[in-house]
GULUM-285853 format. One record per residue (C-alpha): residue number from 1; chain; x negated, y negated, z negated. Coordinates in steps of 0.1 Angstrom, whole numbers, plus 5000, padded with zeros to 4 digits. Last residue first. Layout:
! residues N
nr->NUM; kette->A; east->X; north->Y; up->Z;
...
***
This chain:
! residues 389
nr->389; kette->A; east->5135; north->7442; up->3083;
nr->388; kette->A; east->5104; north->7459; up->3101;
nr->387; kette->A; east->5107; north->7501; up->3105;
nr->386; kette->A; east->5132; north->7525; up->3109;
nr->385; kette->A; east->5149; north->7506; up->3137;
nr->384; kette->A; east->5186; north->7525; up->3146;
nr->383; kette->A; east->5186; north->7547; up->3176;
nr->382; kette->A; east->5216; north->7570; up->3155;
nr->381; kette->A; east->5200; north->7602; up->3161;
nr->380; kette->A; east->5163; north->7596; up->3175;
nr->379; kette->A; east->5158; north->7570; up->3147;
nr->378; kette->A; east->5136; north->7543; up->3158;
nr->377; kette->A; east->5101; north->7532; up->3154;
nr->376; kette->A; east->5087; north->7503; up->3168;
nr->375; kette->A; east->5053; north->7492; up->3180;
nr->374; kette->A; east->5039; north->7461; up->3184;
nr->373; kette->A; east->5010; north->7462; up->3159;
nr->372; kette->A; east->4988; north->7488; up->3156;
nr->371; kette->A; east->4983; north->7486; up->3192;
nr->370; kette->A; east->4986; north->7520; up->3220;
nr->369; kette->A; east->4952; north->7526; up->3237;
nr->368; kette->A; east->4955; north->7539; up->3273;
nr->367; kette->A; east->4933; north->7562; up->3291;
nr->366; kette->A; east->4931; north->7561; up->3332;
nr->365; kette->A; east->4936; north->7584; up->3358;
nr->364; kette->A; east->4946; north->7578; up->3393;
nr->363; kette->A; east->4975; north->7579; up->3412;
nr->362; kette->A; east->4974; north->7543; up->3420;
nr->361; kette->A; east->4941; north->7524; up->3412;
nr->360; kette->A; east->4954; north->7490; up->3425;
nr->359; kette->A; east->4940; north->7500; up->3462;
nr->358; kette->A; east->4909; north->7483; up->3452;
nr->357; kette->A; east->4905; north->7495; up->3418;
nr->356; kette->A; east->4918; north->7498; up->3381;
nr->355; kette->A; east->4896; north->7464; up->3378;
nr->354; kette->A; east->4922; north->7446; up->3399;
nr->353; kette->A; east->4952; north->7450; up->3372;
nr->352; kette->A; east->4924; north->7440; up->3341;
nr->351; kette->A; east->4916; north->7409; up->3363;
nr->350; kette->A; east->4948; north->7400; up->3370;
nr->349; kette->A; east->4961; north->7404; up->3332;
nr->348; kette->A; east->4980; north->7425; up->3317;
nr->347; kette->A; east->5015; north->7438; up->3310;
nr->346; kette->A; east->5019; north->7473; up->3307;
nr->345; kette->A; east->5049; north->7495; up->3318;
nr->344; kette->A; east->5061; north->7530; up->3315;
nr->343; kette->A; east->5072; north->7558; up->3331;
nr->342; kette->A; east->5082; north->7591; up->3318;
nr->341; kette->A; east->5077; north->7626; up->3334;
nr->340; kette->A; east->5041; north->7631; up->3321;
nr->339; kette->A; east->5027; north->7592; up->3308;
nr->338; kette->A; east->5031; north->7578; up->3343;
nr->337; kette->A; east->5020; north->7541; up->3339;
nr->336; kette->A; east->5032; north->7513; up->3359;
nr->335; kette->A; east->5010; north->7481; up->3354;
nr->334; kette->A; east->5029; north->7446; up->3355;
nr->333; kette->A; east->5002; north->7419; up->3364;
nr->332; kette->A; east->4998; north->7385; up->3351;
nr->331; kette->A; east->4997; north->7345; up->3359;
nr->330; kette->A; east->4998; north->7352; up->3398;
nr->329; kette->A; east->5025; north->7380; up->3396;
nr->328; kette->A; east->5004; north->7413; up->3405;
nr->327; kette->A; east->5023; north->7447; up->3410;
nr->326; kette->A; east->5005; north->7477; up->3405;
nr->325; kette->A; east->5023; north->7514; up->3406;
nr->324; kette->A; east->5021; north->7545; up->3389;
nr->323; kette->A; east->4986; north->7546; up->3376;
nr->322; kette->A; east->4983; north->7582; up->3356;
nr->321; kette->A; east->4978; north->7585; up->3320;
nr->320; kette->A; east->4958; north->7601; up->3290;
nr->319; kette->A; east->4961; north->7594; up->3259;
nr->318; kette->A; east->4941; north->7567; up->3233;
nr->317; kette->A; east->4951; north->7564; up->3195;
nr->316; kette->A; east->4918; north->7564; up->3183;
nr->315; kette->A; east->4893; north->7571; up->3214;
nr->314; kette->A; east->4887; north->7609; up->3222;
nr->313; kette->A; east->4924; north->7617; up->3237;
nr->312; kette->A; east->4920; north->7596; up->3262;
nr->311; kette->A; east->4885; north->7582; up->3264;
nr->310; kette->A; east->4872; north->7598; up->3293;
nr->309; kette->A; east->4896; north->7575; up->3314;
nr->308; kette->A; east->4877; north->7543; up->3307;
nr->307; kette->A; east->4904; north->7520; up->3283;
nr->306; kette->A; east->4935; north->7503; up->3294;
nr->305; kette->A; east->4957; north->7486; up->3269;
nr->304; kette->A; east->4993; north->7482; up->3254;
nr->303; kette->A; east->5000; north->7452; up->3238;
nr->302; kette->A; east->5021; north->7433; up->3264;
nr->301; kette->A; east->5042; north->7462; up->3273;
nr->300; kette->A; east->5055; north->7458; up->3237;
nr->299; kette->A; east->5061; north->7499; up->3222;
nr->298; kette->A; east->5088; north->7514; up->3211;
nr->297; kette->A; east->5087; north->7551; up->3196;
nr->296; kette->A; east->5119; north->7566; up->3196;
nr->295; kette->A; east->5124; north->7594; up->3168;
nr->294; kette->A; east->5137; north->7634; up->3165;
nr->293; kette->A; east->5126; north->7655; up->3138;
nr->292; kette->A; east->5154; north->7641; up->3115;
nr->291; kette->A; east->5172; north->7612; up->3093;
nr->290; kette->A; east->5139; north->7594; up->3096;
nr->289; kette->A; east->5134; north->7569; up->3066;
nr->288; kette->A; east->5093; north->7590; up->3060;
nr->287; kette->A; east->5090; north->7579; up->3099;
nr->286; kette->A; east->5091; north->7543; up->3086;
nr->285; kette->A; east->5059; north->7544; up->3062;
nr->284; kette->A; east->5038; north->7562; up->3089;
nr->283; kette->A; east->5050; north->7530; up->3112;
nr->282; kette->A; east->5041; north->7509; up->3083;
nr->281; kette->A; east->5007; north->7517; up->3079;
nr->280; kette->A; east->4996; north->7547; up->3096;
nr->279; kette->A; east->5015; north->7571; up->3129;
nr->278; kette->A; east->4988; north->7592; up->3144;
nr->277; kette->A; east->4996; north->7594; up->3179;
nr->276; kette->A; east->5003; north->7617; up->3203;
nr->275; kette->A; east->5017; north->7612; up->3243;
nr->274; kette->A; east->5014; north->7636; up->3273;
nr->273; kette->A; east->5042; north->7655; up->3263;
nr->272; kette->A; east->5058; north->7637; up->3230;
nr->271; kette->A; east->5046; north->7641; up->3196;
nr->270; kette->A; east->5049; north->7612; up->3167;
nr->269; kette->A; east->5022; north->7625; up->3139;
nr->268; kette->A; east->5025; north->7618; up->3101;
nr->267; kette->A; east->4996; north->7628; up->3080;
nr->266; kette->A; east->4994; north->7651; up->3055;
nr->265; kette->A; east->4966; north->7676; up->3078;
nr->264; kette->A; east->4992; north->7673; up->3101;
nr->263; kette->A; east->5031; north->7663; up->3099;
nr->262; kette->A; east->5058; north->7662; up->3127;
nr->261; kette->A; east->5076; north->7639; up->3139;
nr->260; kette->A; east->5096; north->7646; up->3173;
nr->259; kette->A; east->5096; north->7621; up->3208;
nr->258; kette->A; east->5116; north->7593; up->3228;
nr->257; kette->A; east->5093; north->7572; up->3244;
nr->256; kette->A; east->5112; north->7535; up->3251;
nr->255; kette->A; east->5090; north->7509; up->3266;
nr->254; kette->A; east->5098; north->7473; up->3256;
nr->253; kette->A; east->5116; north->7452; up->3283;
nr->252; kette->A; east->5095; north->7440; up->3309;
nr->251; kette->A; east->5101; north->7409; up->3304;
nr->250; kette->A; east->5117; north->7417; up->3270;
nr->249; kette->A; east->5153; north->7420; up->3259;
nr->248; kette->A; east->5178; north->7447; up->3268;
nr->247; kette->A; east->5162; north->7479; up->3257;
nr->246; kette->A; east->5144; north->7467; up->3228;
nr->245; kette->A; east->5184; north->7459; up->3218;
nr->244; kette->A; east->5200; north->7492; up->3226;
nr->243; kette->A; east->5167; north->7506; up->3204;
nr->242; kette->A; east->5181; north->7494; up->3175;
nr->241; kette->A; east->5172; north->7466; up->3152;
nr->240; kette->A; east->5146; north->7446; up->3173;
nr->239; kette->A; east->5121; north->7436; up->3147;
nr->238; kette->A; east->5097; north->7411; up->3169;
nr->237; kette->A; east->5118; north->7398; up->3196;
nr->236; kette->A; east->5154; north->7398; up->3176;
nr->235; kette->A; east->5131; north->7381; up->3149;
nr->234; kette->A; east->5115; north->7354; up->3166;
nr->233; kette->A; east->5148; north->7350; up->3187;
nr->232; kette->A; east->5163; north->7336; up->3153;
nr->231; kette->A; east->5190; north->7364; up->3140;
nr->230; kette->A; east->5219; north->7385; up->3149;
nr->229; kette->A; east->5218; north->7421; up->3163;
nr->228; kette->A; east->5236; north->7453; up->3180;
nr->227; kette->A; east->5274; north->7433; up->3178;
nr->226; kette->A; east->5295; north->7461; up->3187;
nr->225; kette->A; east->5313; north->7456; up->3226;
nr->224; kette->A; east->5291; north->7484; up->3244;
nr->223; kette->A; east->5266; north->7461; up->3236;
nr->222; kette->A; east->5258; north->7427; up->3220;
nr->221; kette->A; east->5231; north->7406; up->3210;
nr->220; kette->A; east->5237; north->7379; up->3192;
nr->219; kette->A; east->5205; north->7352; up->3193;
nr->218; kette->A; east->5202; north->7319; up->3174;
nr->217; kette->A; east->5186; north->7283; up->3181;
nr->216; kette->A; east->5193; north->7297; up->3212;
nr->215; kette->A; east->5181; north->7289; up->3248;
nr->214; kette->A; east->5144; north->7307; up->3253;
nr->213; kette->A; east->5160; north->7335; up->3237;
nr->212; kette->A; east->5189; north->7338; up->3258;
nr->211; kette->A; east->5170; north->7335; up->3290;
nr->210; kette->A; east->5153; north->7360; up->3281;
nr->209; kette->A; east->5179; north->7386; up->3270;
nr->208; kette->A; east->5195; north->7379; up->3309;
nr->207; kette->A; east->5233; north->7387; up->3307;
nr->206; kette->A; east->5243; north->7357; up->3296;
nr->205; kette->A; east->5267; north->7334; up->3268;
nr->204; kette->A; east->5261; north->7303; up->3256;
nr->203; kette->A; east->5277; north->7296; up->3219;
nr->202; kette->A; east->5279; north->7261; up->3214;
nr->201; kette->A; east->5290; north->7245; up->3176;
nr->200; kette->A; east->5294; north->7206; up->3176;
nr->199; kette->A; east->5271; north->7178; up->3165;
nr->198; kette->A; east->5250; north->7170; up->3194;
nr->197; kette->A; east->5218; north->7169; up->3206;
nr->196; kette->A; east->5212; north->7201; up->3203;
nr->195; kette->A; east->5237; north->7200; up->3235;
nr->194; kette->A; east->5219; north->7174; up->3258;
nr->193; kette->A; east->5184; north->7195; up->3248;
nr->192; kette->A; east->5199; north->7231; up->3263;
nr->191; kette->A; east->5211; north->7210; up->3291;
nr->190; kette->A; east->5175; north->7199; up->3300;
nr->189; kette->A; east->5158; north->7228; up->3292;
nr->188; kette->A; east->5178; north->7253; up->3313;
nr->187; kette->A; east->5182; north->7228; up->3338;
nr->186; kette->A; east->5146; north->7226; up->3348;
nr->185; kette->A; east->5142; north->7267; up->3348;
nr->184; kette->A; east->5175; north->7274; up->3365;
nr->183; kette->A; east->5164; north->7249; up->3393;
nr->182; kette->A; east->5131; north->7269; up->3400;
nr->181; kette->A; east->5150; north->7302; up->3398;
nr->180; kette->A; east->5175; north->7290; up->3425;
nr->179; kette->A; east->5205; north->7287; up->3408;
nr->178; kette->A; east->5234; north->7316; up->3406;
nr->177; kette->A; east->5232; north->7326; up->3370;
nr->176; kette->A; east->5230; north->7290; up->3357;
nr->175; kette->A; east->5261; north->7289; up->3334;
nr->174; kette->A; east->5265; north->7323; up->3327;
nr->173; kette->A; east->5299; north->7319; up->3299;
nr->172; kette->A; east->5287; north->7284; up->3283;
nr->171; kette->A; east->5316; north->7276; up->3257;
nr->170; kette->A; east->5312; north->7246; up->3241;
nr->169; kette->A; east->5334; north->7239; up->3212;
nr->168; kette->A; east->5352; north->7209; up->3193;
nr->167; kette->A; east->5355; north->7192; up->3225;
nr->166; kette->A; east->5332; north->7158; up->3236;
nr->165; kette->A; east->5333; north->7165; up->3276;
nr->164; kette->A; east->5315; north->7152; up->3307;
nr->163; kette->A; east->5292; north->7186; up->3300;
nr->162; kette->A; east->5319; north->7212; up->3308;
nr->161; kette->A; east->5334; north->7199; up->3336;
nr->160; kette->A; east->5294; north->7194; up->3355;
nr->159; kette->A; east->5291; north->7225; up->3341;
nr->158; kette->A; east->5320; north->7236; up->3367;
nr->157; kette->A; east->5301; north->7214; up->3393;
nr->156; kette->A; east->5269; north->7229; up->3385;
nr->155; kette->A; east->5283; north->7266; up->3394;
nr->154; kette->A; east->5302; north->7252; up->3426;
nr->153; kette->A; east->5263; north->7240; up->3441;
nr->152; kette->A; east->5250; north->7274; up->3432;
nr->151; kette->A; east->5277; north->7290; up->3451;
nr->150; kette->A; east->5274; north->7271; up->3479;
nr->149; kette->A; east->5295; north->7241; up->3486;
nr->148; kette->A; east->5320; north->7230; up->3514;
nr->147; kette->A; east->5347; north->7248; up->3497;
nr->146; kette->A; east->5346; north->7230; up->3467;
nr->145; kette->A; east->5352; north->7199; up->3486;
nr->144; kette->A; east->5324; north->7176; up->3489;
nr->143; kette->A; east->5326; north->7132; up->3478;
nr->142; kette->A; east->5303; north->7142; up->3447;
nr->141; kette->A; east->5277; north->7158; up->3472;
nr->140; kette->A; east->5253; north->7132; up->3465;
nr->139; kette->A; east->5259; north->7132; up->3429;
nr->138; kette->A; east->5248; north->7172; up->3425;
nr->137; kette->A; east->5215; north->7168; up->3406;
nr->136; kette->A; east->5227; north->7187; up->3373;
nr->135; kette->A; east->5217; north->7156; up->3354;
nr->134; kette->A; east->5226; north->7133; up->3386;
nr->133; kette->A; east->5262; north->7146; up->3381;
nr->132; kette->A; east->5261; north->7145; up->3343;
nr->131; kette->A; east->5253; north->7105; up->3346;
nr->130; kette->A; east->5278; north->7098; up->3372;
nr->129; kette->A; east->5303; north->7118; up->3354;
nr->128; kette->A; east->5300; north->7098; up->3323;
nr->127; kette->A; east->5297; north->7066; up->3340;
nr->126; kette->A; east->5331; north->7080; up->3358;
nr->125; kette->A; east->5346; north->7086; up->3325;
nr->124; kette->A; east->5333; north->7051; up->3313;
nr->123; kette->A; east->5353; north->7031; up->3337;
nr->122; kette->A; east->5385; north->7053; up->3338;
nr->121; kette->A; east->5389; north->7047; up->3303;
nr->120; kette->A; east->5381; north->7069; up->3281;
nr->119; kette->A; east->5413; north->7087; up->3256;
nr->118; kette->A; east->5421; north->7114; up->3272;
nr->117; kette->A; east->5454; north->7130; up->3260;
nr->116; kette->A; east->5471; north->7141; up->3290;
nr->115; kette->A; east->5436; north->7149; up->3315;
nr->114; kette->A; east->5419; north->7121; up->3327;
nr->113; kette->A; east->5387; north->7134; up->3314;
nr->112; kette->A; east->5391; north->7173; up->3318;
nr->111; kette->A; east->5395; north->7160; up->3357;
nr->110; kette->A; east->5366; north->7140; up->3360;
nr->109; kette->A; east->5341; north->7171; up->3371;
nr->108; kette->A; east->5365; north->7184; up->3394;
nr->107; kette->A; east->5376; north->7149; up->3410;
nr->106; kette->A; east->5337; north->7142; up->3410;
nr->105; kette->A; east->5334; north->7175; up->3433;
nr->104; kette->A; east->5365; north->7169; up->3447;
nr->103; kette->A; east->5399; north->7180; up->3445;
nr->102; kette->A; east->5419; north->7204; up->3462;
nr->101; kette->A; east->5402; north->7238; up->3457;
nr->100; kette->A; east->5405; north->7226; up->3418;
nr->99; kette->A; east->5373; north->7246; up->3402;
nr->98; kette->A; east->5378; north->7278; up->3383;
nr->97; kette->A; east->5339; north->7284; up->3380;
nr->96; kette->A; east->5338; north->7324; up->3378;
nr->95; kette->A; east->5320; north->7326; up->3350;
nr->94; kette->A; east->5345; north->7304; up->3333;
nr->93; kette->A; east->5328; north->7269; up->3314;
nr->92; kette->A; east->5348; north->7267; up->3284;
nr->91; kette->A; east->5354; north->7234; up->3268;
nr->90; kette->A; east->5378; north->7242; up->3233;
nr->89; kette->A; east->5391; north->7213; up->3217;
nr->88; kette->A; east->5422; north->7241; up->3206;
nr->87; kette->A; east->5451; north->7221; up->3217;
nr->86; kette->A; east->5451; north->7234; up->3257;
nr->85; kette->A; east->5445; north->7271; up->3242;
nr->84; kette->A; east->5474; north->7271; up->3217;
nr->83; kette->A; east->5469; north->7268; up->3180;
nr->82; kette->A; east->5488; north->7299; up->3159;
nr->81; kette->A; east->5462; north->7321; up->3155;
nr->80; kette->A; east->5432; north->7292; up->3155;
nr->79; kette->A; east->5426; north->7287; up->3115;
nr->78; kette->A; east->5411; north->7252; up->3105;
nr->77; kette->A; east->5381; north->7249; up->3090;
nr->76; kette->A; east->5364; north->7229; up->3124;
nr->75; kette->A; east->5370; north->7264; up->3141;
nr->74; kette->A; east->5382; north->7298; up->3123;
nr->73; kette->A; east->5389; north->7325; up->3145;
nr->72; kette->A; east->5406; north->7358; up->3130;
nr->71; kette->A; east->5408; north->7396; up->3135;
nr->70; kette->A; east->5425; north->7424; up->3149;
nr->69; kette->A; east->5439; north->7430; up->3184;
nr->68; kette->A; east->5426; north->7393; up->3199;
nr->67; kette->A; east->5447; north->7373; up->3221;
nr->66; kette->A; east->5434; north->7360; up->3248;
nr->65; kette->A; east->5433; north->7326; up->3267;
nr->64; kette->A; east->5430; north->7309; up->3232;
nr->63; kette->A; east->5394; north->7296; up->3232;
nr->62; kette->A; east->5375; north->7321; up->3209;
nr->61; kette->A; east->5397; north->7350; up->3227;
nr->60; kette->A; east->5383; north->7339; up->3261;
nr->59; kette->A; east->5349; north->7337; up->3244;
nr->58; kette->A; east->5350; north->7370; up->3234;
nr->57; kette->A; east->5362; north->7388; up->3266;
nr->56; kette->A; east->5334; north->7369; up->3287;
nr->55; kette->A; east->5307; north->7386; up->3264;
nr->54; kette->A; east->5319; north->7421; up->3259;
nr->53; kette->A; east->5298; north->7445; up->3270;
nr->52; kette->A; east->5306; north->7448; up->3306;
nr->51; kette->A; east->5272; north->7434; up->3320;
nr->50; kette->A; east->5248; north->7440; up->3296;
nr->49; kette->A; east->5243; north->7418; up->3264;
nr->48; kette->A; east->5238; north->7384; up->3256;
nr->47; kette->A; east->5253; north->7357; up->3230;
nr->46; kette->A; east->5230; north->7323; up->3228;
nr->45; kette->A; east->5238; north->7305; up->3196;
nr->44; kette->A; east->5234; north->7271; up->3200;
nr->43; kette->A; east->5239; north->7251; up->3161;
nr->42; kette->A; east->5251; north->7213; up->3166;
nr->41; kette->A; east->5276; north->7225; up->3139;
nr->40; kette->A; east->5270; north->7258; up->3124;
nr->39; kette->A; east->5283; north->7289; up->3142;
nr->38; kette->A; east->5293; north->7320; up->3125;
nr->37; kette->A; east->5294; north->7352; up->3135;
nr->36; kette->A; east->5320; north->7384; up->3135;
nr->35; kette->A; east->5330; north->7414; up->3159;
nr->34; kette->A; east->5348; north->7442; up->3150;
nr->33; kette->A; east->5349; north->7460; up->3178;
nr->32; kette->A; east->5350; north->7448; up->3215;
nr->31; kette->A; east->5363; north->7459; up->3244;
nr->30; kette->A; east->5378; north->7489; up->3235;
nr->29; kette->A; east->5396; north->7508; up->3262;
nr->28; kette->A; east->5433; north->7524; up->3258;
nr->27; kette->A; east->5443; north->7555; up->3278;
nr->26; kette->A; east->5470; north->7545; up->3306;
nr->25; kette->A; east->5452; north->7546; up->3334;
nr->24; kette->A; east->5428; north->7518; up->3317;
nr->23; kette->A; east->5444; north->7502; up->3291;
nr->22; kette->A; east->5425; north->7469; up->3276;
nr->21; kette->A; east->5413; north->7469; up->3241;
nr->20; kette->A; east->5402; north->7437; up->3217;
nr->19; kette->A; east->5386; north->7435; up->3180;
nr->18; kette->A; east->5378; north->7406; up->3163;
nr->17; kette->A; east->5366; north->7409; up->3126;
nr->16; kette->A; east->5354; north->7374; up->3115;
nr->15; kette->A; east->5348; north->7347; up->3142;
nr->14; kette->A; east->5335; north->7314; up->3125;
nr->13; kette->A; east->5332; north->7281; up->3143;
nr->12; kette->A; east->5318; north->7249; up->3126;
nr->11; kette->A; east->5331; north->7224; up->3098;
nr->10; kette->A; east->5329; north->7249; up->3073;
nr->9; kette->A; east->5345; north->7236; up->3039;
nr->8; kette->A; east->5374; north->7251; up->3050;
nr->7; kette->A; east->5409; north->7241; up->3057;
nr->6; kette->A; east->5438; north->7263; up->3066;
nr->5; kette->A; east->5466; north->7270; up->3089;
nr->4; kette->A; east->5488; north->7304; up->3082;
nr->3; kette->A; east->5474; north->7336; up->3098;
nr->2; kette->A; east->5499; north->7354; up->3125;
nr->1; kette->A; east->5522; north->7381; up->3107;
***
């Protein structure tokens, strides 16, 4: 029986429970399970995950295109089961643009504005559009046909459609996957100010974890269609919960060294070939939460660093490692590491990249230090954090 209309005293969105499956060859294939936030009003929560996990699936069920399995969507405190898509207030922006082959690029971006039930007049709406065009830097193509455009250009007109509108709900799914990395950094800013700006829920969803935490007041991560992680990106940056999430955030993302625990002279020791450290403080104080031998040690690339070679193994919590590969970037350098049949990276400097050598010290010997802070432990069973909140 579909959920009866009700108020709340939440005047934002709120997902409790949704699950969806799809058949594939005739065996069913969850999507997502059991998935629930809330959204405050004027609130952006950026949702990311890998390609696949869910994303685009749960905002089509949040606007009405799907139905979900199990599960209930709450916006503005009334319930959505029986409220079709067109009546919702919903403004989803589709991945895959869904512009109007036949109409223009202003036609496109007016046409949620002279749609049954709009109430601007045709004066403002194309003040409106005028304003959002120039915004996204597309006005002097507003006379273009979608299929005179690249695929950058039809990805601003379709949040060109999003933006004219005042809905109940902003739905961002990849918005500026396909610009130019210079134009994806200018509009990231500027649309993500034009929305805190207002007084409605958005939820933006992408595949890139940093690009979610430089967007959302709030980060969900998902994966594999289970909701890994909500909180601030401070936290989803510092205290990942599992290791799925160190895995998908971080540029590079945090280095995963899967090991054993095992105790010496009372202390706690994480083991791995080529790799052991004495674990103290907190980390010492999250192995004793370990359901077994078995645990992932995550460690920032940003706080790993290079000592003289002779020091591995001599130096507190310094091994022995071989130079993979060096790749400068201007502003830093990303240092591959061989640690004995696992690679890792390190973020550093220039200056600390071109002291390893001329030829960018490759397949030489050096001695790392891992820091007392920036690691993370995790459960080798279950890949759950042992350690932070």
């Amino acid at each position: 029986m579909n959920a009866p209309l009700r108020m709340s005293t939440h005047a934002g969105l709120i997902a409790r429970g949704i699950s969806k499956s799809f058949s594939s060859k005739g065996q069913p294939h969850k999507v997502l399970a059991e998935i629930g936030i809330e959204v405050k009003p004027g609130e952006l929560l950026a949702l990311t995950g890998p390609s696949g996990a869910g994303k685009s699936t749960f905002c089509r069920i949040l606007a009405g295109l799907e139905r979900p399995d199990a599960g209930s969507v709450e916006l503005g405190g009334r319930a959505m089961a029986e409220v079709p898509a067109g009546q919702r207030g919903v403004a989803l922006m589709f991945e895959s643009y869904a512009l109007y082959p036949h109409l223009t690029v202003r036609g496109n971006a007016l046409s949620p504005l002279q749609a049954p039930g709009g109430r601007l007049a045709l004066a403002e709406a194309n003040k409106r559009v005028d304003e959002v065009l120039e915004l996204l830097e597309i006005r002097h193509l507003h006379e273009r046909l979608p299929g005179a455009l690249s695929g950058g250009q039809k990805q601003r007109v379709a949040l060109a459609r999003l933006l004219v509108q005042s809905p109940a709900l902003y739905l961002l799914d990849e918005p500026i996957s396909h610009l130019d990395a210079k134009l994806r950094h200018k509009l990231r800013g500027e649309i993500r100010r034009r929305l805190s700006g207002l007084t409605v829920p958005t939820i933006w969803a992408t595949p890139d974890g940093m690009e979610a935490l430089s967007v959302g007041d709030r980060v969900a991560v998902i994966d594999q269609g289970r909701l890994e992680q909500i909180g601030t990106p401070e936290e989803i940056w510092l205290r990942p919960a599992s290791a799925r999430v160190a895995k998908l955030l971080g540029d590079p993302p945090m280095n995963l060294i899967d090991g054993e625990l095992t105790r010496e002279d009372g202390a706690i020791v994480f083991v791995r070939r080529g790799v052991k450290l004495t674990l103290a403080g907190a980390l010492a104080r999250a192995a004793e939460r370990a359901s077994g031998a078995a645990a992932t040690l995550g460690v920032r690339p940003d706080a790993i660093g290079f000592v003289a070679p002779d020091a591995g193994g001599s130096a507190s919590g310094a091994v022995l490692a071989e130079v993979y590969s060096n790749e400068p970037f201007g502003k830093h350098a990303i240092v591959t590491i061989d640690l004995g049949n696992l690679l890792a990276k390190v973020k550093t400097s220039m200056a600390a990249a071109a002291a390893l050598g001329a030829d960018g010290g490759i397949g030489r010997g050096i001695g790392i230090t891992f820091p007392g802070e920036g690691m993370v432990l995790f459960d080798g069973a279950t890949g759950r954090a042992l350690s932070g909140d």
